[in-house]
C-alpha positions in Angstrom: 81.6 -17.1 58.6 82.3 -20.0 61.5 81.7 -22.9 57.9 84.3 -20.4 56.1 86.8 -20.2 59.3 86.5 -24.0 60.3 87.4 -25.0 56.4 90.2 -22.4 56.2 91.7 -23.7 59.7 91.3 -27.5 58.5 92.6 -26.8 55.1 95.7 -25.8 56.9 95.6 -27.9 59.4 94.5 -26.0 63.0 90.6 -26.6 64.4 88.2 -24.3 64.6 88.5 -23.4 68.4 86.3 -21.2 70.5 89.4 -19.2 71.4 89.7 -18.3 67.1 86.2 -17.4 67.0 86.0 -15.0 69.4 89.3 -13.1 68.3 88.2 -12.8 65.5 84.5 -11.7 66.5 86.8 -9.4 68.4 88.6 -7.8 65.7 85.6 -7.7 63.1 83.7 -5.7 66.0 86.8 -3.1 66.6 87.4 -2.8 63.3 91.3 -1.8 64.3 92.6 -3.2 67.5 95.9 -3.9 69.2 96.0 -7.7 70.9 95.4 -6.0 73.9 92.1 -4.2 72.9 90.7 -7.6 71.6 92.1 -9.2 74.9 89.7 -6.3 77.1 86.9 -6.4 74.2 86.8 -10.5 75.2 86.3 -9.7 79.1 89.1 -12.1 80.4 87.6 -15.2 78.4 90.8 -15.2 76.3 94.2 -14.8 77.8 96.7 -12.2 76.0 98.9 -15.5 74.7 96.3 -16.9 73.5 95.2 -13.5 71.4 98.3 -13.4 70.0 99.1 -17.0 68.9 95.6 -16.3 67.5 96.1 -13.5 65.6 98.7 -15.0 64.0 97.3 -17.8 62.8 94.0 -15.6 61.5 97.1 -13.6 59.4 98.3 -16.5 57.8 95.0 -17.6 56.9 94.6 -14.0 55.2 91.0 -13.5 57.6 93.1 -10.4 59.4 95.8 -8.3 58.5 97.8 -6.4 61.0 99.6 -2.5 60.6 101.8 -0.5 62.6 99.6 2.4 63.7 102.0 3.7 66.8 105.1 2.1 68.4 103.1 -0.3 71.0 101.9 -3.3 69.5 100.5 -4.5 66.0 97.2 -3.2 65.0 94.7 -5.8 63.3 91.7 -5.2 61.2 89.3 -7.5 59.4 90.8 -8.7 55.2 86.8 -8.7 54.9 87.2 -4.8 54.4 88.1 -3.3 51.5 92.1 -2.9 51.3 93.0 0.5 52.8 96.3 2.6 54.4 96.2 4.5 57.0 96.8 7.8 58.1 97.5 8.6 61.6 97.9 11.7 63.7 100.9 12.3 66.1 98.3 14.7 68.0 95.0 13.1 68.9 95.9 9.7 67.5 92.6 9.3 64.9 93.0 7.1 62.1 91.3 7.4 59.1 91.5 4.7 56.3 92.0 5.8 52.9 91.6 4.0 49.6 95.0 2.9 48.0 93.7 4.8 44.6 93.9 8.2 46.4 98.1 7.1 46.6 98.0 5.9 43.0 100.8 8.4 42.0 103.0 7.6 44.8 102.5 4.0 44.3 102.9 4.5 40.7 106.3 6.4 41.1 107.9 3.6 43.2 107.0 1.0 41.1 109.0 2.8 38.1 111.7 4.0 39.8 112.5 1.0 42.1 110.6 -1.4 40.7 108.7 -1.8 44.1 105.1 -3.2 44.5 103.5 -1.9 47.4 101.7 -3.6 50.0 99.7 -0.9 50.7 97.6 -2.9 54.0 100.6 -2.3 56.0 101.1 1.2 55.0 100.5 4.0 58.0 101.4 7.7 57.0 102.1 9.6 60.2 101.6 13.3 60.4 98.8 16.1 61.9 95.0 15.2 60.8 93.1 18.5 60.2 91.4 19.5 63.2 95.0 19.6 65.2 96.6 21.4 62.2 93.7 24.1 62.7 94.2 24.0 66.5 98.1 24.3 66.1 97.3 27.4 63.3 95.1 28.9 65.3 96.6 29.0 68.8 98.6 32.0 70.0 102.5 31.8 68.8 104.8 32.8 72.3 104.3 36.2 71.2 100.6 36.4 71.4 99.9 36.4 68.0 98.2 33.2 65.7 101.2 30.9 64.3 101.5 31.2 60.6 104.1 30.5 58.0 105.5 33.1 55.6 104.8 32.1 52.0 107.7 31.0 50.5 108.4 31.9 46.6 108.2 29.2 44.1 111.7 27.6 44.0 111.2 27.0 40.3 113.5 29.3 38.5 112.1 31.1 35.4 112.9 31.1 31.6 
C-alpha cells in the first residue's frame, strides 16, 4: 500500500508523509473512526490538525471515505472495503454495515421517482438495533406490565 499511497499523493501532487501513513494505518486499523479516535489510536505522534488536513486529503484521493454516524464529528472508514451504509442505534450506539443490495428497492424507488442516484457510502439510517428494541419490549411499561403495541388493522380498505 505505501508504492500505491506515495503514486496517488504524487499524481496529485502532495508527498507521501509519515503523518499520511499513519492516518491512514489508523483508520484501516479502526475500521470506523472519528479524527479524534485516529488522533488517540496514534498516541500523540499526530496532532488533531494534522488528522484532519489528513483525512481530507486521503478523501480526495478516494483511499477513505467519511459518514455521519452521530452529530460529533465525521466518521472515516477504509474505500478498501466493500461499499456499505450504515445503520446506527440511538440506544447503545453499534453500527452495523450493510450491503447497499439489501436497500436495492429503496434505492431503486428514488431513482424513478426523483431521478436521484444514491451515494450510498454516506448513507447512516438511525433508529433502535435489535437487542435495545427487545430490552425496550421487554421492560416493565409505568404500570408494571411489559410494553407492547396493539395491533393495528390493515389500513387497506377492501373490495
Amino acid at each position: 500500500m505505501p508504492d500505491e499511497l506515495a503514486s496517488r499523493l504524487r499524481g496529485s501532487g502532495y508527498r507521501l508523509t509519515p503523518q499520511r501513513q499513519l492516518v491512514l494505518a489508523a483508520v484501516e486499523a479502526l475500521g470506523h473512526a472519528t479524527p479524534d479516535e485516529v488522533r488517540d489510536h496514534l498516541e500523540g505522534a499526530v496532532n488533531t490538525s494534522t488528522v484532519y488536513r489528513n483525512l481530507e486529503v486521503l478523501e480526495e484521493l478516494g483511499l477513505v471515505r467519511h459518514t455521519h454516524l452521530s452529530d460529533r464529528a465525521p466518521t472515516y472508514h477504509s474505500a478498501r472495503e466493500a461499499e456499505h451504509f450504515h445503520l446506527v442505534c440511538r440506544q447503545c450506539q453499534r453500527v452495523t454495515s450493510v450491503e447497499p443490495a439489501q436497500a436495492g428497492p429503496f434505492l431503486e424507488q428514488m431513482r424513478a421517482a426523483h431521478g436521484f442516484v444514491t451515494d450510498v457510502g454516506h448513507l447512516a439510517i438511525f433508529g433502535r438495533c435489535v437487542d435495545c428494541s427487545a430490552a425496550v419490549e421487554a421492560a416493565p411499561h409505568e404500570h408494571g406490565h411489559p410494553h407492547t403495541h396493539p395491533t393495528r388493522p390493515d389500513p387497506t380498505p377492501e373490495p
